[in-house]
mmCIF file of the N, C-alpha and C atoms, coordinates in Angstrom:
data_MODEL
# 
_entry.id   MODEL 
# 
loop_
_atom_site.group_PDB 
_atom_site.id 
_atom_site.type_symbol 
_atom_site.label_atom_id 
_atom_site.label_alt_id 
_atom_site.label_comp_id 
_atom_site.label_asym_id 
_atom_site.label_entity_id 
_atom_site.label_seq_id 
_atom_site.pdbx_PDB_ins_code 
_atom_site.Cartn_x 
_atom_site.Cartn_y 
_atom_site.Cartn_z 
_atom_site.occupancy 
_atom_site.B_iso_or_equiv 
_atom_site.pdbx_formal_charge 
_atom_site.auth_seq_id 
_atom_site.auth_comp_id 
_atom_site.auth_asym_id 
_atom_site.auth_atom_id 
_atom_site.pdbx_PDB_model_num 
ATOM 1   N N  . UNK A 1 1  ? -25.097 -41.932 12.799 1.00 0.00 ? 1  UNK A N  1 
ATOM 2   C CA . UNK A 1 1  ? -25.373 -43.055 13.698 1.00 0.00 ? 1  UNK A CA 1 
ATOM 3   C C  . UNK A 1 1  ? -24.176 -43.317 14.603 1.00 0.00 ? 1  UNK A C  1 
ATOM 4   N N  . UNK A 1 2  ? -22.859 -43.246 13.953 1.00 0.00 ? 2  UNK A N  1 
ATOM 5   C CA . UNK A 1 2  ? -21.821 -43.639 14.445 1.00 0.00 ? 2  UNK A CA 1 
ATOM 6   C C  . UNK A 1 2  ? -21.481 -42.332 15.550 1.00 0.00 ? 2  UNK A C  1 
ATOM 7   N N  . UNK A 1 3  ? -21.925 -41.307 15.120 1.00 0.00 ? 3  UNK A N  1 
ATOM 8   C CA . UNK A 1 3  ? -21.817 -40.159 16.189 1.00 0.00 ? 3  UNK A CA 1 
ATOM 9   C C  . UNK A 1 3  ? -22.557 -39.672 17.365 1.00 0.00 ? 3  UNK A C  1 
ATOM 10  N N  . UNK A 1 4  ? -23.757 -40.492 17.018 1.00 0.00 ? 4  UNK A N  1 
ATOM 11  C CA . UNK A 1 4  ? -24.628 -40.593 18.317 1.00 0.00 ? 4  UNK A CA 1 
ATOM 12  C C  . UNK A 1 4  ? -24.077 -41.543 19.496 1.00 0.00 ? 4  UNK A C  1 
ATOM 13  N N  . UNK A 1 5  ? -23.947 -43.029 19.046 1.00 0.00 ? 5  UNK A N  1 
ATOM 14  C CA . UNK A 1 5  ? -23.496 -43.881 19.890 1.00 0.00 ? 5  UNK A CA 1 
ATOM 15  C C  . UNK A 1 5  ? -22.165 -43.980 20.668 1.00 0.00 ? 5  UNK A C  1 
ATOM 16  N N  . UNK A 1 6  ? -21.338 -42.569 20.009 1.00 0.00 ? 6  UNK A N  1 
ATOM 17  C CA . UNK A 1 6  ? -19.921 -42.048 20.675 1.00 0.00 ? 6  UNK A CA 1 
ATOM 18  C C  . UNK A 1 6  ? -20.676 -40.982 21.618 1.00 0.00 ? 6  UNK A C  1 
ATOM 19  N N  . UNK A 1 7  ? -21.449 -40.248 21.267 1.00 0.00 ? 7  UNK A N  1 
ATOM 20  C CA . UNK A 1 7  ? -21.998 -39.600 22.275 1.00 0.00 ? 7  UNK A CA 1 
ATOM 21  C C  . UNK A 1 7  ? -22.901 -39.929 23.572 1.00 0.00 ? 7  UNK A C  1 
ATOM 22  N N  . UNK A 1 8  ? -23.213 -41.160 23.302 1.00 0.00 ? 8  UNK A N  1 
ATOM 23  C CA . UNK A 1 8  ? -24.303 -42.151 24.453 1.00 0.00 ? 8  UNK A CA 1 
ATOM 24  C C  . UNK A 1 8  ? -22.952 -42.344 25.094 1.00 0.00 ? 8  UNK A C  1 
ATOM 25  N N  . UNK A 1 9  ? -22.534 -43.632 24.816 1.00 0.00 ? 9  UNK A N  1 
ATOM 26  C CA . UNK A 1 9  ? -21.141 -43.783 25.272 1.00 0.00 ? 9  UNK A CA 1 
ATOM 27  C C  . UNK A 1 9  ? -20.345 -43.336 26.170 1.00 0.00 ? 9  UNK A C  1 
ATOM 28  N N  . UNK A 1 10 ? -19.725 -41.551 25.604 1.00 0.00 ? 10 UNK A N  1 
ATOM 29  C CA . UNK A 1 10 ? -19.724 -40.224 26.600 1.00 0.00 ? 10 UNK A CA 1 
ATOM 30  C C  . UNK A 1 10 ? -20.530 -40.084 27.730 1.00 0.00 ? 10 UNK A C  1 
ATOM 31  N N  . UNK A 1 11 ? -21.429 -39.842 27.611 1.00 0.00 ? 11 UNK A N  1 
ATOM 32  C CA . UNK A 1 11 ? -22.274 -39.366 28.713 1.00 0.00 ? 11 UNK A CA 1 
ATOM 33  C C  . UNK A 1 11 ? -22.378 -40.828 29.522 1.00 0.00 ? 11 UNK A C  1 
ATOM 34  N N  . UNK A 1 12 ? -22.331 -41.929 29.153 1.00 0.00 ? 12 UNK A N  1 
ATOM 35  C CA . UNK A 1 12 ? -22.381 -42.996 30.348 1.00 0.00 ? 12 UNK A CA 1 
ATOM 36  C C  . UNK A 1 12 ? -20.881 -42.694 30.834 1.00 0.00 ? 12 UNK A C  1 
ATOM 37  N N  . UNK A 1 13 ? -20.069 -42.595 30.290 1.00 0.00 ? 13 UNK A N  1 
ATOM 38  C CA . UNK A 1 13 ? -18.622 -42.898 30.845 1.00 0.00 ? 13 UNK A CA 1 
ATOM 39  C C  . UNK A 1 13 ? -18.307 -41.531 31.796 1.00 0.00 ? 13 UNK A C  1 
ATOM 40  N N  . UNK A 1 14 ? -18.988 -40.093 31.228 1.00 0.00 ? 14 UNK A N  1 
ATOM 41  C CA . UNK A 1 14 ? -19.089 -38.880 32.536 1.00 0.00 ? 14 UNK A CA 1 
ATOM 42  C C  . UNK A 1 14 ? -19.882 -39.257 33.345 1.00 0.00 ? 14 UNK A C  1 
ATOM 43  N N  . UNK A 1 15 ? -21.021 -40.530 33.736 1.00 0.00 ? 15 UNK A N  1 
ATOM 44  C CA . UNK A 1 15 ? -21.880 -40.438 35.115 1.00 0.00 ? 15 UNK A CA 1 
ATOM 45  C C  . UNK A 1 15 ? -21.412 -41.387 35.491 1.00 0.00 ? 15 UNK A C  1 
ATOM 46  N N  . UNK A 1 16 ? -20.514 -42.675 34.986 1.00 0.00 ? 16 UNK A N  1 
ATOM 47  C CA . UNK A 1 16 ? -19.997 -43.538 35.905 1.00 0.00 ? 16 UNK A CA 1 
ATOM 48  C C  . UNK A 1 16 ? -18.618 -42.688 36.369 1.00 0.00 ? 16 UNK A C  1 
ATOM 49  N N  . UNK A 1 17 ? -18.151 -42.140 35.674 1.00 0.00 ? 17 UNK A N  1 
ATOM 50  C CA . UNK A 1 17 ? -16.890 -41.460 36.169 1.00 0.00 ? 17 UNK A CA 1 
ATOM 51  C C  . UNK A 1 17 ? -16.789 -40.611 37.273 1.00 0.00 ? 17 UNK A C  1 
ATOM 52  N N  . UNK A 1 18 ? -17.775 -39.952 37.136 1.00 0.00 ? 18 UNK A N  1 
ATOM 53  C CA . UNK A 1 18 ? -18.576 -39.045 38.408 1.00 0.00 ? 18 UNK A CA 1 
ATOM 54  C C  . UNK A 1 18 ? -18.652 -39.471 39.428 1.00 0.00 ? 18 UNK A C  1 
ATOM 55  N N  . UNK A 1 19 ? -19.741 -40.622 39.512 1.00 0.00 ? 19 UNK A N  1 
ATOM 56  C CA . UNK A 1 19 ? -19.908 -41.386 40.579 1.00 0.00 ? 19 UNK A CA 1 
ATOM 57  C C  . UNK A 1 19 ? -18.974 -41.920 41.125 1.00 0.00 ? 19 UNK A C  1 
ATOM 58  N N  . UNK A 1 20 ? -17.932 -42.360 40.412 1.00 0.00 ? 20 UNK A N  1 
ATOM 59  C CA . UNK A 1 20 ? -16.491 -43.091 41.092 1.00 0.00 ? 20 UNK A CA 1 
ATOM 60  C C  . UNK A 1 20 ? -16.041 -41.882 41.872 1.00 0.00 ? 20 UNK A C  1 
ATOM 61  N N  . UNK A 1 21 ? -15.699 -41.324 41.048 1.00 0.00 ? 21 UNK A N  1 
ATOM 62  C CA . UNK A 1 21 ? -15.202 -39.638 41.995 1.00 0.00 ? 21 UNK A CA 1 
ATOM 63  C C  . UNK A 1 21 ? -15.858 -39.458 43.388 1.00 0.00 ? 21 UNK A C  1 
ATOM 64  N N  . UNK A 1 22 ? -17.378 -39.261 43.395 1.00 0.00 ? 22 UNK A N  1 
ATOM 65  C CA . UNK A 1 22 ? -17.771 -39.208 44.826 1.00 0.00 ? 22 UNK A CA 1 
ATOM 66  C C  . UNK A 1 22 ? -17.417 -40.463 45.548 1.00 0.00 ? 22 UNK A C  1 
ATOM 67  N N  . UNK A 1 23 ? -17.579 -41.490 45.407 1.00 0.00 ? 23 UNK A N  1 
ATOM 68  C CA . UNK A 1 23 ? -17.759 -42.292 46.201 1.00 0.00 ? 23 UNK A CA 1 
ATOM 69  C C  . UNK A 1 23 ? -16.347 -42.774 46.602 1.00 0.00 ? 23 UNK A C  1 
ATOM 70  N N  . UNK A 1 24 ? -15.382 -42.577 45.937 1.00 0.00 ? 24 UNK A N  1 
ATOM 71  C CA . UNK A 1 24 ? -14.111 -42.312 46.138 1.00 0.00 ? 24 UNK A CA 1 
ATOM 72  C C  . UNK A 1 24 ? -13.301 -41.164 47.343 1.00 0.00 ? 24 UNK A C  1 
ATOM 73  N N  . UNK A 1 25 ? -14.366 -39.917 46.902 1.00 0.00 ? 25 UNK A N  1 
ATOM 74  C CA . UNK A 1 25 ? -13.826 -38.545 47.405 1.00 0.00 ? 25 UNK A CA 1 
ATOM 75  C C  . UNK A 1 25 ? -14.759 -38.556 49.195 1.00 0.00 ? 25 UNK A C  1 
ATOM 76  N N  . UNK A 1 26 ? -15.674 -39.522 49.297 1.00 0.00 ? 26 UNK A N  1 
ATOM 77  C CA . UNK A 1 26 ? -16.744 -39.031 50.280 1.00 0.00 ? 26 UNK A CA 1 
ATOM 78  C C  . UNK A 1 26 ? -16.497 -39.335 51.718 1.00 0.00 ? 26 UNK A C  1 
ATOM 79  N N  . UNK A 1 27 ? -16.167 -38.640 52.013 1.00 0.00 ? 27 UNK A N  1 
ATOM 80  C CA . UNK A 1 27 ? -16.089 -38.333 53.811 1.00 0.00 ? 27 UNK A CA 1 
ATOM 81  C C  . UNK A 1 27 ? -16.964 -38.571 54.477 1.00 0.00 ? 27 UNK A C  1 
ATOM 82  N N  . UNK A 1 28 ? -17.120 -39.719 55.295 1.00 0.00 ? 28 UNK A N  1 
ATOM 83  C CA . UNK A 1 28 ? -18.494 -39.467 55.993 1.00 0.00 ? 28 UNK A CA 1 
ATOM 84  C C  . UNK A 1 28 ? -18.377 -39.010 57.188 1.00 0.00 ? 28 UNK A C  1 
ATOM 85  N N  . UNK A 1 29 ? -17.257 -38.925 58.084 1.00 0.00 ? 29 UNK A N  1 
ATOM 86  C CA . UNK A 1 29 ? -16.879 -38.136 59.469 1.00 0.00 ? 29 UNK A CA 1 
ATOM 87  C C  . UNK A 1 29 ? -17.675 -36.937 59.017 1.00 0.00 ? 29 UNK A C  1 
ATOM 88  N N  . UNK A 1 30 ? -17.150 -35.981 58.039 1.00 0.00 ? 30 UNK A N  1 
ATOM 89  C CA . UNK A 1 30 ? -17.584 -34.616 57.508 1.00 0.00 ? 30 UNK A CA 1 
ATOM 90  C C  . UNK A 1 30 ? -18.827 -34.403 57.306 1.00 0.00 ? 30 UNK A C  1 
ATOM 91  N N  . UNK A 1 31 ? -19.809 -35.501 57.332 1.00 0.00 ? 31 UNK A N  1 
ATOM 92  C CA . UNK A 1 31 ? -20.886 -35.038 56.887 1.00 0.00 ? 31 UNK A CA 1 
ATOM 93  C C  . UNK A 1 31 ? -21.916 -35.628 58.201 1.00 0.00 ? 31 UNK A C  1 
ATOM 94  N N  . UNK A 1 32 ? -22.817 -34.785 58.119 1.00 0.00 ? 32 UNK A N  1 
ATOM 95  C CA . UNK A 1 32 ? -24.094 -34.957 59.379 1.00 0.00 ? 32 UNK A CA 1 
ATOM 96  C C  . UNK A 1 32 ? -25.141 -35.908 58.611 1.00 0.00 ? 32 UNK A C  1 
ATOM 97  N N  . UNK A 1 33 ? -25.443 -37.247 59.242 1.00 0.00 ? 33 UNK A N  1 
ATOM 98  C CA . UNK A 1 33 ? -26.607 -38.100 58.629 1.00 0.00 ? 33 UNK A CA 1 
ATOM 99  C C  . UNK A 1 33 ? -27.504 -37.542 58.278 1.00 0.00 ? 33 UNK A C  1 
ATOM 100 N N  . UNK A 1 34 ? -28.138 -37.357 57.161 1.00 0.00 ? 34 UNK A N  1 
ATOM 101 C CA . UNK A 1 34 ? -29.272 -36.964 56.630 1.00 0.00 ? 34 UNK A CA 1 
ATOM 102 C C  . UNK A 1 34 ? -30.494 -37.440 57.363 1.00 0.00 ? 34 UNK A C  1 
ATOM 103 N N  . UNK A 1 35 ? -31.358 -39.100 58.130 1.00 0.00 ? 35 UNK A N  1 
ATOM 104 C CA . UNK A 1 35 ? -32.135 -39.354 58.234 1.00 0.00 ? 35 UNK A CA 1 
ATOM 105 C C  . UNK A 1 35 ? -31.755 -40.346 59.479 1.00 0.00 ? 35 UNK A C  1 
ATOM 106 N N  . UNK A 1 36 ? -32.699 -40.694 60.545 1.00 0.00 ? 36 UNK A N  1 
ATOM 107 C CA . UNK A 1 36 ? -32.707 -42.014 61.405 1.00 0.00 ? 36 UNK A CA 1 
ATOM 108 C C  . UNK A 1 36 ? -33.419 -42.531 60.920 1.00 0.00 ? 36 UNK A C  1 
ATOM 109 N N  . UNK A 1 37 ? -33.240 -44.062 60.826 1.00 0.00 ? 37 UNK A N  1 
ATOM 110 C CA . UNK A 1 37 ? -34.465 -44.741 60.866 1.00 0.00 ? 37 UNK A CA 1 
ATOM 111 C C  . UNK A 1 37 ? -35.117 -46.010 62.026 1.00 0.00 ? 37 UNK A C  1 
ATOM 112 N N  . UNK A 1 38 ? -36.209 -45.911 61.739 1.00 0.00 ? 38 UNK A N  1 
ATOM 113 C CA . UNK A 1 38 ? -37.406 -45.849 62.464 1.00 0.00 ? 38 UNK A CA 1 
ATOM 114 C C  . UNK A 1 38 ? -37.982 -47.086 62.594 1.00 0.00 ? 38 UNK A C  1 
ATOM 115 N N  . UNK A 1 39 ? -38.076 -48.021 63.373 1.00 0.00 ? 39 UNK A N  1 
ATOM 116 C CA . UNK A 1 39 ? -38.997 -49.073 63.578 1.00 0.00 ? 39 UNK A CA 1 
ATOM 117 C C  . UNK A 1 39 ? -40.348 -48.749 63.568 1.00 0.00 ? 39 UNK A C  1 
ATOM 118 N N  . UNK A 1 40 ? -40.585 -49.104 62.442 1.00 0.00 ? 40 UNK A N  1 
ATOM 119 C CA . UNK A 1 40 ? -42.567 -49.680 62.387 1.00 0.00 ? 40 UNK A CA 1 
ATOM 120 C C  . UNK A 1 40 ? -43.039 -50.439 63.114 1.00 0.00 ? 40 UNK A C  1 
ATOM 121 N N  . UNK A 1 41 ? -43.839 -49.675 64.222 1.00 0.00 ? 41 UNK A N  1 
ATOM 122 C CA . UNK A 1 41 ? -44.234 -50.729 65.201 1.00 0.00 ? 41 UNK A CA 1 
ATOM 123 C C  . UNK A 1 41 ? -46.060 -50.699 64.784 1.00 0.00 ? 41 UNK A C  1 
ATOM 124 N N  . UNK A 1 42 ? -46.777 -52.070 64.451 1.00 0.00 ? 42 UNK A N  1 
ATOM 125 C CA . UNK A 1 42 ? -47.330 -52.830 63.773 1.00 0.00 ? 42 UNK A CA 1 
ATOM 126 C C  . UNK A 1 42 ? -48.572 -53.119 65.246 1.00 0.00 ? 42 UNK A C  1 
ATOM 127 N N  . UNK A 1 43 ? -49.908 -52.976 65.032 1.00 0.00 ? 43 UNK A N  1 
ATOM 128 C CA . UNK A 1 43 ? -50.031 -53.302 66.386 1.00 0.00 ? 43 UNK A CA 1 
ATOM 129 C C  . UNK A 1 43 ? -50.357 -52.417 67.230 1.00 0.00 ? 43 UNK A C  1 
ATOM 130 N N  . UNK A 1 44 ? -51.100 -53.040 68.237 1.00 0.00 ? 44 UNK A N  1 
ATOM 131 C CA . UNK A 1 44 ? -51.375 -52.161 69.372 1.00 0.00 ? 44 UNK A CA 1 
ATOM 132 C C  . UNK A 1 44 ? -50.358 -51.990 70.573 1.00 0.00 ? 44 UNK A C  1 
ATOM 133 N N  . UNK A 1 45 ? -50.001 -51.242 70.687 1.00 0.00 ? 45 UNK A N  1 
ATOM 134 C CA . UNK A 1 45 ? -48.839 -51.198 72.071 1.00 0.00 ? 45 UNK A CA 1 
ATOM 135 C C  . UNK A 1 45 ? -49.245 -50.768 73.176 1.00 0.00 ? 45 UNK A C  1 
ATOM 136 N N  . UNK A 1 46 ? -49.273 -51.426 74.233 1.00 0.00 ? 46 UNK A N  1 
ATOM 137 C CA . UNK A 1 46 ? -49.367 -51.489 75.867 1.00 0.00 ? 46 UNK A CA 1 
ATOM 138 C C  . UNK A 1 46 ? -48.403 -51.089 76.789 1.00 0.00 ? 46 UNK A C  1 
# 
């Protein structure tokens, strides 16, 4: 029991750790926007 919940534990503390890393490491000059977004236009347009 006691070795499972060291192992949950682990694995939360490698995906928050991770995530700090990118979001730490992330360049956004370097990178090309993935998506625009888009006004929903609702309606008939004239």
């Amino acid at each position: 029991m006691k070795r499972t919940l060291l192992l949950i534990f682990a694995a939360f503390a490698l995906m928050i750790g991770s995530f700090i890393w990118f979001v730490t490491t992330w360049d956004a000059s370097a990178e090309e926007p993935v998506s625009m977004t888009q006004p929903i236009h609702i309606g008939a347009t004239t």
